[in-house]
C-alpha positions as a printed Julia matrix, in Angstrom:
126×3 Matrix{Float64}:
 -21.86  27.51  25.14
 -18.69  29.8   24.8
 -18.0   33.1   26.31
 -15.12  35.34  25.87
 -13.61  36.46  28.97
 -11.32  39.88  29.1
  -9.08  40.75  32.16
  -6.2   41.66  32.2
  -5.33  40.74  35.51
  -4.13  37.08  35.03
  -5.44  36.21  38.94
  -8.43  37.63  38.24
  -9.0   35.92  34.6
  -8.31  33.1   36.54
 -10.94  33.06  38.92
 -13.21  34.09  36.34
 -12.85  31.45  34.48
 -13.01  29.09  37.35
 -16.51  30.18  37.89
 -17.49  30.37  34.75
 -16.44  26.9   33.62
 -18.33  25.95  37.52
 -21.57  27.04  34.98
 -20.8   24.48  32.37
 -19.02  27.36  30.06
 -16.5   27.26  27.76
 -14.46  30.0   28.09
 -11.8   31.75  25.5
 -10.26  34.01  28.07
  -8.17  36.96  26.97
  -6.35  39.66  28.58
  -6.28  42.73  25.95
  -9.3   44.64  24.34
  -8.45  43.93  20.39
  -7.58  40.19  21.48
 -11.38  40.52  23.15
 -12.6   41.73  20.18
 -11.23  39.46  17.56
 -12.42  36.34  19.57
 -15.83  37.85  19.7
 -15.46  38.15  15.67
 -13.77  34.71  15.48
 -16.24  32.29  17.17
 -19.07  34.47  18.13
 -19.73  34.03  22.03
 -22.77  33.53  23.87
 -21.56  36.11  26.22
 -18.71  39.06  27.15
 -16.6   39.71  30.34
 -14.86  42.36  29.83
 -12.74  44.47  31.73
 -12.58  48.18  31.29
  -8.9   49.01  31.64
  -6.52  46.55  29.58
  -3.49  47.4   27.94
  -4.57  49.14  24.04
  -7.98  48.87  23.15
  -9.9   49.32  26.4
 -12.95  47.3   27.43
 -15.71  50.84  26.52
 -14.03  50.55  23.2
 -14.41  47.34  23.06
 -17.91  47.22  23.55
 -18.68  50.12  21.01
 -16.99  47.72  18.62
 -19.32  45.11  19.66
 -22.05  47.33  19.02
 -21.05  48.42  15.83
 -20.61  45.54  14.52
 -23.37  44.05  12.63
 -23.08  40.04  13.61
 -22.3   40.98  17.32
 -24.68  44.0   18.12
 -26.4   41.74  20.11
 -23.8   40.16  22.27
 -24.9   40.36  25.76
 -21.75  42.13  27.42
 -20.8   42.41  31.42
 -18.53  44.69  32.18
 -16.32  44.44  35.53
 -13.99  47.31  36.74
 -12.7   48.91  40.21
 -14.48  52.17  38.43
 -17.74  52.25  40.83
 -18.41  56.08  40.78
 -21.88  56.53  39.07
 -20.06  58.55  36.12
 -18.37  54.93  35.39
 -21.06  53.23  35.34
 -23.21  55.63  33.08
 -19.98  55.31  30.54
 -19.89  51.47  30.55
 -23.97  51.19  30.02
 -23.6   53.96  27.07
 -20.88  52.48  25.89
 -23.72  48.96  25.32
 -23.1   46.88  28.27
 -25.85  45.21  29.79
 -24.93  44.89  32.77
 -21.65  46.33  35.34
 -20.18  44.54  38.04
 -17.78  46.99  40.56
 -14.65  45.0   41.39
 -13.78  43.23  44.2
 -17.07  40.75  43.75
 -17.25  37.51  44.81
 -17.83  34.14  42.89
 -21.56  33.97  44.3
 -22.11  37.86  42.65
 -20.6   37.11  39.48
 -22.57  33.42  39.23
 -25.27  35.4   39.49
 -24.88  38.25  37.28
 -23.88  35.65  34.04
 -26.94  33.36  34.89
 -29.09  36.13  35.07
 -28.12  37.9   31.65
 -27.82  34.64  29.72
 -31.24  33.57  30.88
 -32.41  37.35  29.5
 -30.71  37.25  26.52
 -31.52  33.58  25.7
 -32.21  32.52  22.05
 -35.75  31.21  21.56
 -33.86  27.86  20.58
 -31.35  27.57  23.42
């Protein structure tokens, strides 16, 4: 199962992906918005990290792309950011993310934000 993973932050991507691969994932990992997007478009992920502030194409742009988009409306999307006031947060759900994750979280937080969306968002013949 492949996700797409946008950060920025190369030490951050990094970790990401370490935990994410801990879950058995293959991970395309990314670190700007339109590079997010065209991977999404590309190979069609079970799943979306994204970050909200990246260099061009930010990650609520992003994920009103996603949404727009007929094949990957459905794409279950996390978003993770420092941004933890509650105006942040409304932006990044009405923007179409599932689910938001404030920034710094830990490996056992993130673990158990992906498990829990993929296992809501799981295809009747996963």
């Amino acid at each position: 199962m492949t996700v797409v993973l946008a950060e920025d932050d190369v030490d951050i991507r990094d970790l990401v992906q370490i935990v994410l691969e801990g879950l058995d994932l293959e991970v395309r990992a990314v670190g700007t918005g339109s590079d997010a997007l065209e991977a999404c478009r590309e190979i069609g992920p079970r799943l979306l990290l994204l970050d909200i502030t990246m260099p061009g194409m930010n990650g609520l742009e992003v994920c009103r792309a996603i949404r727009a988009d007929e094949r990957l409306h459905d794409l279950p999307v996390i978003i993770m950011t420092a941004r933890a006031q509650a105006s942040d947060v409304a932006a990044g759900i009405e923007a179409g993310a599932d689910t938001y994750i404030i920034k710094p979280f830990g490996p056992i937080e993130l673990r158990e934000h992906v498990e829990a969306l993929l296992a809501r968002t799981a295809p009747a013949n996963d």
